[in-house]
N, C-alpha and C positions, 0 to 999 in steps of 0.2 A: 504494500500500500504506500505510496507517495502521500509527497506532504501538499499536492498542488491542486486540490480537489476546490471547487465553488470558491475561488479565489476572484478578488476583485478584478477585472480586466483593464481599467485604466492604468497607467504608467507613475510611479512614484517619481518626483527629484530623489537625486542623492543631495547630502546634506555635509557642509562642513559647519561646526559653530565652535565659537569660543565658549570653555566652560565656566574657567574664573575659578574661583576660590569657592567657599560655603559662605564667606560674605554678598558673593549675590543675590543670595537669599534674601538679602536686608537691600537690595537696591531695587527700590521702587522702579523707575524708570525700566532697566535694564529686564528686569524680571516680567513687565508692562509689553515689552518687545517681543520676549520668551515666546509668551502667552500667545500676544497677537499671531505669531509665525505658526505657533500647531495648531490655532484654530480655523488660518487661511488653509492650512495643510489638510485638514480634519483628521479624522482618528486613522490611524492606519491601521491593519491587521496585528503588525508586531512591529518593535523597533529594533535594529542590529548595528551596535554602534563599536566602535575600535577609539579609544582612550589613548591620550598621551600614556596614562598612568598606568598600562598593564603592555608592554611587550616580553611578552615570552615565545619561543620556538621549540618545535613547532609547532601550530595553532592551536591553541584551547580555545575550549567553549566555555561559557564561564555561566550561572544566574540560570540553567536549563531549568529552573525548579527555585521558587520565590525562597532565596538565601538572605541572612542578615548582610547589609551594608558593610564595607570597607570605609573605615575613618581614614583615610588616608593622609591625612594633613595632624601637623601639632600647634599645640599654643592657642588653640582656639577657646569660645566659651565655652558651657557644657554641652548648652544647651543646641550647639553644631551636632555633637556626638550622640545627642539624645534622637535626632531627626530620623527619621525612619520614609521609606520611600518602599512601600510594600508587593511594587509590580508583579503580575503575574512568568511566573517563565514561559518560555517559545520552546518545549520540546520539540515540535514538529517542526519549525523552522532550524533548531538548529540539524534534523535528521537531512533537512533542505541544504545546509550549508555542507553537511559532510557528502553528501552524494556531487554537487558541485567541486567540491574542491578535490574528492576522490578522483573524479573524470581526471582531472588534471596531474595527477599525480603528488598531492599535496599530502604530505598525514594531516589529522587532525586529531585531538585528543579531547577529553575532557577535564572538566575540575570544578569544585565544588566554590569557589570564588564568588566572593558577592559582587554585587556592582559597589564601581568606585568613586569617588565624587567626579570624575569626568564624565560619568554619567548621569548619576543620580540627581547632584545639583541642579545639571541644566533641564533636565526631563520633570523635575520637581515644577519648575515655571513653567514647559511648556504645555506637562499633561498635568496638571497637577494630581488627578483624581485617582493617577496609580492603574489607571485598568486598563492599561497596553503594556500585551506581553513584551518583555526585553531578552535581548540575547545580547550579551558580553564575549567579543570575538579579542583574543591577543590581537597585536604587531607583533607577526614575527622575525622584523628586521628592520631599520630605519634604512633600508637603501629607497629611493625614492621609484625605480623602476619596478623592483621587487612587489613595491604597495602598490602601485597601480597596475600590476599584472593580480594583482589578489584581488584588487578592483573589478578587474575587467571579468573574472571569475565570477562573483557575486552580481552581477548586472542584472540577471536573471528573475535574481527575487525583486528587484523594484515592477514590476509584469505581475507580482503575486501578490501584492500589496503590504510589501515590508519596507521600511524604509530607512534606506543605508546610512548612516551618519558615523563621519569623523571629527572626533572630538577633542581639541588643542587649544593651540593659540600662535597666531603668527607672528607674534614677537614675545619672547618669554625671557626675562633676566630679572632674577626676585631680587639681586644687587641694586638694579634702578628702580624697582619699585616707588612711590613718590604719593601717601596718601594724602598727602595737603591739598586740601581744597584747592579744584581749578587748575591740578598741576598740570602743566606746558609737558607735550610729549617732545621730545627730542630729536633733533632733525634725522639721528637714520632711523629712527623708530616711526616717521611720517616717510623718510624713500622707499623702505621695505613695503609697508602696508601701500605704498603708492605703485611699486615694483610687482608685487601682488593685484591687486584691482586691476591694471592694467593685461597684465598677462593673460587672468581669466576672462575681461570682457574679449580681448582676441581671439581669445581659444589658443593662445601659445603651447601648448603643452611641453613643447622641447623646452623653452625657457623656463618652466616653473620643473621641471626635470632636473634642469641644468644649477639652480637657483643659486646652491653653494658657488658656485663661480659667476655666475649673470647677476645675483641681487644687489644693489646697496644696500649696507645697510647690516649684512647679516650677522660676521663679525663681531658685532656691540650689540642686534636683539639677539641673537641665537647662539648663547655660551654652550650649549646643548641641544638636540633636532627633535628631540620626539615628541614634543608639541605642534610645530611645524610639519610631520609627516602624514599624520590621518589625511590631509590633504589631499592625497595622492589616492588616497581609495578611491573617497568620493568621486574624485576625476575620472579613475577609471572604470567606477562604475557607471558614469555620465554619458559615456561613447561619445566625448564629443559634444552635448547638448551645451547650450548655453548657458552663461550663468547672470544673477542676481546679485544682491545683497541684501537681506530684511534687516539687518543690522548694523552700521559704522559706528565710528566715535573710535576714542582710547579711554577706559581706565589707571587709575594708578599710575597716570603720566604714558609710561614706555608702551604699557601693552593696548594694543589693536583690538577694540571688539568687532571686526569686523568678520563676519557669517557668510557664510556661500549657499545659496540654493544654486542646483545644476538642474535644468531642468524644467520642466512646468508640472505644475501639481496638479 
């Protein structure tokens, strides 16, 4: 029995967004945006997101079966760690993801992993009400071709009404972090996110491929890439379609809230 039975027939976007911290939670505005973006999206069947915060090889399935949360941040108040975000699991999507990736020759494993605030946070605004099944897929690599051949794998389930999302940030340095009121983002923290926007309204792909060598900018936001690479899924689960933005702006001075839909919903 397949997992692809009376499945929706319109076409999902894939989805990149910024997830932020567990202080999102507390921004009105931003959390306001969340909101608005999954109810232009409406409910979807299930959600299948890839997290800065979990690359392991090779791929686990994570959440198959409503698991407690991953705190995965410190220093916060308690009341972050008390949050509960109670989604249903996607067994049958993720049976959908291993037959997919099996064609291919990919392993895939499982594990009993909760979702981690690169999920939960952001899905907490945009579904609030918990009742979209989730599946937690690793990164199992940050090469940027690699993610979007795992992209291109998964395109499939957007046709089933799953919808793909990668979840980062395209400029991440907690060193520049800058909570003062109003703080000024920094000029490569405005090239990159301008280096970005750019590429995706073209359809660049080679250049957002390339970015470690083609971006300004990267250098100073990106001391580390696996915020920066969910990116590449979404892309390649995109084939090409074109992209949006439901969300701009910076936070925290350096960081980019800026969001990608691929696609039309």
């Amino acid at each position: 029995m397949t997992s692809t039975a009376a499945l929706p027939s319109s076409r999902l976007p894939a989805l990149f967004l910024a997830h932020g911290s567990p202080l999102l939670l507390d921004d009105v505005r931003w959390k306001s945006e969340l909101l608005a973006w999954g109810n232009a999206l409406g409910k979807p069947r299930a959600v299948l997101m890839l997290s800065a915060h979990w690359t392991r090889s090779p791929v686990r399935l994570g959440a198959e079966k409503t698991v407690p949360l991953v705190y995965d941040f410190s220093g916060f108040p308690q009341r972050y760690y008390d949050a509960t975000y109670a989604a249903p699991g996607a067994p049958l999507v993720a049976n959908r993801v291993r037959e997919l990736l099996d064609a291919g020759g990919q392993r895939v494993t499982s594990s009993e992993r909760g979702l981690d605030h690169g999920v939960w946070v952001p899905l907490s605004a945009m579904y609030p009400a918990a009742d979209v099944p989730v599946l937690q897929v690793s990164l199992p690599s940050l090469d940027p071709k690699t993610l979007f051949a795992l992209g291109e794998r998964l395109a499939p389930l957007r046709d089933e009404g799953v919808l793909v999302v990668g979840s980062g940030f395209l400029t991440h340095i907690l060193r520049a972090l800058d909570a003062s009121p109003n703080a000024a983002p920094p000029s490569w923290a405005h090239e990159l996110d301008a280096f970005c926007k750019e590429s995706l309204a073209k359809r660049d792909i080679d250049a957002l491929l390339d970015y470690r060598a083609r971006a300004p900018g990267v250098a100073e936001a990106l001391p580390t890439h696996e915020h920066f690479v969910p990116l590449f899924v979404a892309l390649g689960a995109a084939r090409g379609e074109g992209a949006r933005f439901p969300i701009e702006g910076f936070t925290y001075g350096s960081f980019t809230k800026r969001s990608v839909q691929l696609g039309a919903a």
